[in-house]
N, C-alpha and C positions, 0 to 999 in steps of 0.2 A: 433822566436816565433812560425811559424808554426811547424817547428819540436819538440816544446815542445806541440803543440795540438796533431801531429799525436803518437805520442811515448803516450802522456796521454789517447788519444782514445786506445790504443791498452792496455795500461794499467788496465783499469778501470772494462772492463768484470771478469778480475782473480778475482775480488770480489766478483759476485755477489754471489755465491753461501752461502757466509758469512753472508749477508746482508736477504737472502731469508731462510736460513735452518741455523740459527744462532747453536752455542754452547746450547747444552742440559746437563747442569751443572746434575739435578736430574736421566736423565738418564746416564751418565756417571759415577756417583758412586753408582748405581746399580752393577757395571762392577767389575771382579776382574783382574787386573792392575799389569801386570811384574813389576819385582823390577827395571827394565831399565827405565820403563814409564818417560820421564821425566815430570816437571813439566809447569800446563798450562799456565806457562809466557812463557816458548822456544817454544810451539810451536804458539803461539802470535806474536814472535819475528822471527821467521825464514816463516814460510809461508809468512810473506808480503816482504819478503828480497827476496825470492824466486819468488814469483810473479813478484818484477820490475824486475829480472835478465831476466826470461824470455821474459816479454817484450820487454826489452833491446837488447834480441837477435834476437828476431824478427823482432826491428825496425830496425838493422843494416842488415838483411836480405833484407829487404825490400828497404831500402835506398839503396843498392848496385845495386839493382834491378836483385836479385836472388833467384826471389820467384819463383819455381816451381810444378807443381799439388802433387809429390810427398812429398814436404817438407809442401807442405800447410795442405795436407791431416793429415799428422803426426801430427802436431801441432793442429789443431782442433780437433783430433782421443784424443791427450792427454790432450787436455782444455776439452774435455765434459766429459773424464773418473774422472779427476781431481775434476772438479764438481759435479761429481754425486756422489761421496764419501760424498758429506756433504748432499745430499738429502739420499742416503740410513741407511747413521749412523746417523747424529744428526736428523733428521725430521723422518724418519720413523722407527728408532731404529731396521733395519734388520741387524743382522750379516752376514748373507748370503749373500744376495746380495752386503754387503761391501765386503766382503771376494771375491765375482767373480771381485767385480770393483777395489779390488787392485791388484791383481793380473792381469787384462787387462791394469794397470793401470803403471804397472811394466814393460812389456814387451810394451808396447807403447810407454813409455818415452826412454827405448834401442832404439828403431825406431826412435823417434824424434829425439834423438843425433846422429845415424847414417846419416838421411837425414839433420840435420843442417850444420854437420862435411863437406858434400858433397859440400852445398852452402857457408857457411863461418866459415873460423876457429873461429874465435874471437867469433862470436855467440855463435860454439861449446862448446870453454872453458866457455863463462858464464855461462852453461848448467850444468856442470859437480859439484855443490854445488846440481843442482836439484837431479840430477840422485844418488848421495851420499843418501842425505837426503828420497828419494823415497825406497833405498835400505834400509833404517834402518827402516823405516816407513810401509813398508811392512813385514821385520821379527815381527816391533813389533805387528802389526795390528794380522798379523797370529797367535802370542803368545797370544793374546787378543781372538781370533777368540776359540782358543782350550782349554785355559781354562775356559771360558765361555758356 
């Protein structure tokens, strides 16, 4: 039971930013949208798959007790860049500043899976769906970015 509190504390932050700077359906189709764009059920369905994983990888970081400044650093460096994608896109409708925070946002998560990889494989592989999905999500972001 307690490891089901701690894994759910660690859990519960990857949302707030959902809950605080929700989906801006009318500003979203203002946008003109790559023919890739998928539809807003997948990405409904994979950021919260993405979020426990990375908890998941956390909490097994933790639980081994190989948490180190470097690996802590990463992982909070890529939960607040993560979050602020949804304060500068959906709440304050910048393209710009989404566009610097994907791209820090890209190149942090390479970081994170190098210092996970460091502390624990297993974490790492659960990683590697993030790192996938962050790489598609930044072409598409930038495609969104330029022809707007």
């Amino acid at each position: 039971m307690m490891n089901f509190l701690i894994y759910f504390i660690i859990l519960i932050p990857w949302f707030i930013s959902s809950l605080l700077f929700p989906f801006n359906a009318g500003f979203y189709q203002t946008l003109n949208l790559p023919v890739f764009n998928p539809p807003g059920i997948v990405f409904a369905i994979v950021w919260p798959i993405l979020y426990i994983l990375l908890a998941l990888s956390f909490f097994f970081i933790l639980k081994k007790n190989k948490m180190n400044k470097n690996y802590l650093f990463a992982y909070l460096l890529n939960y607040i860049l993560n979050q602020a994608f949804s304060l500068f896109f959906f709440y304050l409708n910048n393209l710009t500043f989404t566009l610097y925070d994907t791209v820090l946002l890209f190149f942090s998560t390479i970081y994170l899976l190098i210092e996970t990889k460091k502390a624990n494989r297993t974490s790492f592989y659960l990683l590697i769906p993030y790192m996938l999905w962050i790489i598609f999500a930044t072409i598409l972001y930038i495609t969104i970015f330029f022809i707007n």
